[in-house]
C-alpha positions as CSV (number, residue, x, y, z in Angstrom):
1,X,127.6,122.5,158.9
2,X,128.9,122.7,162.1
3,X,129.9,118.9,162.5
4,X,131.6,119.8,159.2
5,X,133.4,122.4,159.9
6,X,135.0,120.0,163.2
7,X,136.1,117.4,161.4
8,X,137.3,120.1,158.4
9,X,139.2,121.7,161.8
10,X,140.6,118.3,163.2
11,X,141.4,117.0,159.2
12,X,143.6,119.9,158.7
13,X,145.2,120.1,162.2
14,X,145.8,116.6,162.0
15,X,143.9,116.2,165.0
16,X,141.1,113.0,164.0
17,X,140.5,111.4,167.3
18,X,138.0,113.2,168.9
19,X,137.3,110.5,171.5
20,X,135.8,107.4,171.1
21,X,132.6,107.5,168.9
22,X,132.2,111.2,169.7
23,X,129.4,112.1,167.6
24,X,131.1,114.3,165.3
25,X,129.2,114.1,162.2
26,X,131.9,113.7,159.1
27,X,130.5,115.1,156.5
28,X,131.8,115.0,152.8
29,X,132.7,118.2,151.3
30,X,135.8,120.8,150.2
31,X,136.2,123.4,151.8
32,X,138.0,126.5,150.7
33,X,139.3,129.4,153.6
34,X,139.2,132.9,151.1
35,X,141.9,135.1,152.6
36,X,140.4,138.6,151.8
37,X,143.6,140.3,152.5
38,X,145.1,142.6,149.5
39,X,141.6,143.3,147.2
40,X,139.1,146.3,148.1
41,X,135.7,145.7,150.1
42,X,134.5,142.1,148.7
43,X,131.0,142.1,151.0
44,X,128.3,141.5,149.3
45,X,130.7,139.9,145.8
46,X,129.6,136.5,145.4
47,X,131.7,133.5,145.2
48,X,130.9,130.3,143.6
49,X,132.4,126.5,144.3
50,X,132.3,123.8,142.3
51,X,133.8,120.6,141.9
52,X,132.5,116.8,140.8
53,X,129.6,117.6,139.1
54,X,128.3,119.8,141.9
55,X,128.0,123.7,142.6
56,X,127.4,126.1,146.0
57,X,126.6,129.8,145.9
58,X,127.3,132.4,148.3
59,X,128.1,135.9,149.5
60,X,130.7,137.7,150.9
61,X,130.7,139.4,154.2
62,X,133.2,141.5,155.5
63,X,135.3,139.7,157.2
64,X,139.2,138.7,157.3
65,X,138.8,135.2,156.1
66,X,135.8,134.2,154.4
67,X,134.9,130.2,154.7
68,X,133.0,128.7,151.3
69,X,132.1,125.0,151.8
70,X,130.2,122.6,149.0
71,X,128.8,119.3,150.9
72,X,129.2,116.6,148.4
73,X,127.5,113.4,148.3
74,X,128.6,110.6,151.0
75,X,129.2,107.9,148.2
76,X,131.7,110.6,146.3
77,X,134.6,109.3,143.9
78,X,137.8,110.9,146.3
79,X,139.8,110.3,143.3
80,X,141.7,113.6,141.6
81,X,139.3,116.0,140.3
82,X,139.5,119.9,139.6
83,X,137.9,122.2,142.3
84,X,137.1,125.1,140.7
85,X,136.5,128.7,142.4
86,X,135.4,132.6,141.3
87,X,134.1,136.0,142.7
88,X,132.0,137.8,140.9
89,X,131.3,141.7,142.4
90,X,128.4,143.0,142.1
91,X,127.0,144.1,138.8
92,X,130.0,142.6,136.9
93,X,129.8,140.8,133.5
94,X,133.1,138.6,134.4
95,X,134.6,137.1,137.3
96,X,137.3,138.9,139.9
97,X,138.5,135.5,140.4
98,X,138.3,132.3,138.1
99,X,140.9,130.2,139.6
100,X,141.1,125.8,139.8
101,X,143.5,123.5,141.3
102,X,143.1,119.6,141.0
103,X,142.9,117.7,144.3
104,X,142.1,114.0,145.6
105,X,139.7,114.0,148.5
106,X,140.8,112.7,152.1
107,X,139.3,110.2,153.9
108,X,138.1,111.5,157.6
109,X,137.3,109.0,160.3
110,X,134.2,109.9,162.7
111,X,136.1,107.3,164.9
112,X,132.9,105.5,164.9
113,X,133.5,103.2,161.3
114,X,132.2,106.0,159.0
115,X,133.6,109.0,157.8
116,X,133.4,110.9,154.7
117,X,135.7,112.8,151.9
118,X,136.9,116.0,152.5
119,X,139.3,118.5,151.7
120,X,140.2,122.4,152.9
121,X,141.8,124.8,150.0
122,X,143.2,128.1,150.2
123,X,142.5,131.4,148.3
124,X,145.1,134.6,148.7
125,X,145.5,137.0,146.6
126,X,149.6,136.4,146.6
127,X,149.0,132.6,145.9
128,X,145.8,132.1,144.2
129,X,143.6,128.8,145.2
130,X,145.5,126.7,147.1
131,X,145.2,122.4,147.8
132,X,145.7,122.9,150.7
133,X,145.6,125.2,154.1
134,X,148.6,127.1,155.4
135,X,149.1,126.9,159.0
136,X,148.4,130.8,159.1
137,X,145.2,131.1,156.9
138,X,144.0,128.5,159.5
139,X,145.2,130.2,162.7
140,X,143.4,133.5,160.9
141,X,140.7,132.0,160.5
142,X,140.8,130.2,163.9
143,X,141.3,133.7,165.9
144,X,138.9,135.4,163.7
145,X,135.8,132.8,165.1
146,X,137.5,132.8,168.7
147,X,136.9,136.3,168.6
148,X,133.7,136.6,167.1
149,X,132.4,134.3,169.6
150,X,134.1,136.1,172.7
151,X,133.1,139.4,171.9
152,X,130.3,141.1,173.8
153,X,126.9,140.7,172.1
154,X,125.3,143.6,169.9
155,X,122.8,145.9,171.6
156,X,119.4,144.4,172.2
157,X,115.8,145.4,172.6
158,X,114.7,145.5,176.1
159,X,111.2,144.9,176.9
């Protein structure tokens, strides 16, 4: 996922060269940055992705931005298709959020003669799902991970 996320990262900065066969993994998949400004506590809500036949699952944690990410075959069709996206809170019958947008996939170099398909979408309350990533849902999301992995580590047992 991680190799994923990096070239997700350098596809929607525009950034693809990484350095000469730099052993960044492209992997196919979309992508969707879930801004959870504006609704009340979504942790623990699910979300579901689905697009091109295939489906991913997952839950909310509370966070600022959520990423949801649905790997998709290598050999995938990047021609236009609907990517389709809802949140479901617990214990309800019907979805929060039932919301689709049609998008062609992207081609991503791993500067090595592969690549895959790939493409980041937004979700905001104001806007609904987007095909594609504002500079600031990116930059949220960028500081929110910058400052996850800065901050001083829980408590711990000591033996």
């Amino acid at each position: 996922m991680i190799g994923g996320v990096a070239a997700l990262i350098a596809g929607l900065s525009g950034c693809a060269d990484t350095g000469a066969c730099a052993g960044v993994g492209v992997v196919s998949q979309v992508g969707v940055y879930v801004v959870q400004k504006g609704y009340d506590d979504l942790a623990g809500a699910s979300w579901e992705l689905c697009t091109r036949g295939k489906c991913v699952r997952g839950e909310f944690e509370q966070e600022a931005v959520t990423d949801a990410s649905l790997t998709l075959p290598d050999d995938v069709d990047p021609d236009t298709a609907p990517v389709r996206f809802r949140v479901t809170r617990v214990g309800a019958a019907k979805p929060l959020i039932d919301d689709s947008v049609d998008v062609r996939l992207l081609h991503q170099s791993d500067n090595c003669g592969g690549g895959g398909y790939t493409r980041g979408l937004a979700y905001t309350k104001e806007d609904g799902l987007l095909p594609s990533v504002p500079k600031k849902v990116l930059a949220a999301w960028l500081e929110q991970h910058e400052s996850a992995a800065t901050a001083e580590p829980t408590s711990s047992a000591s033996s």
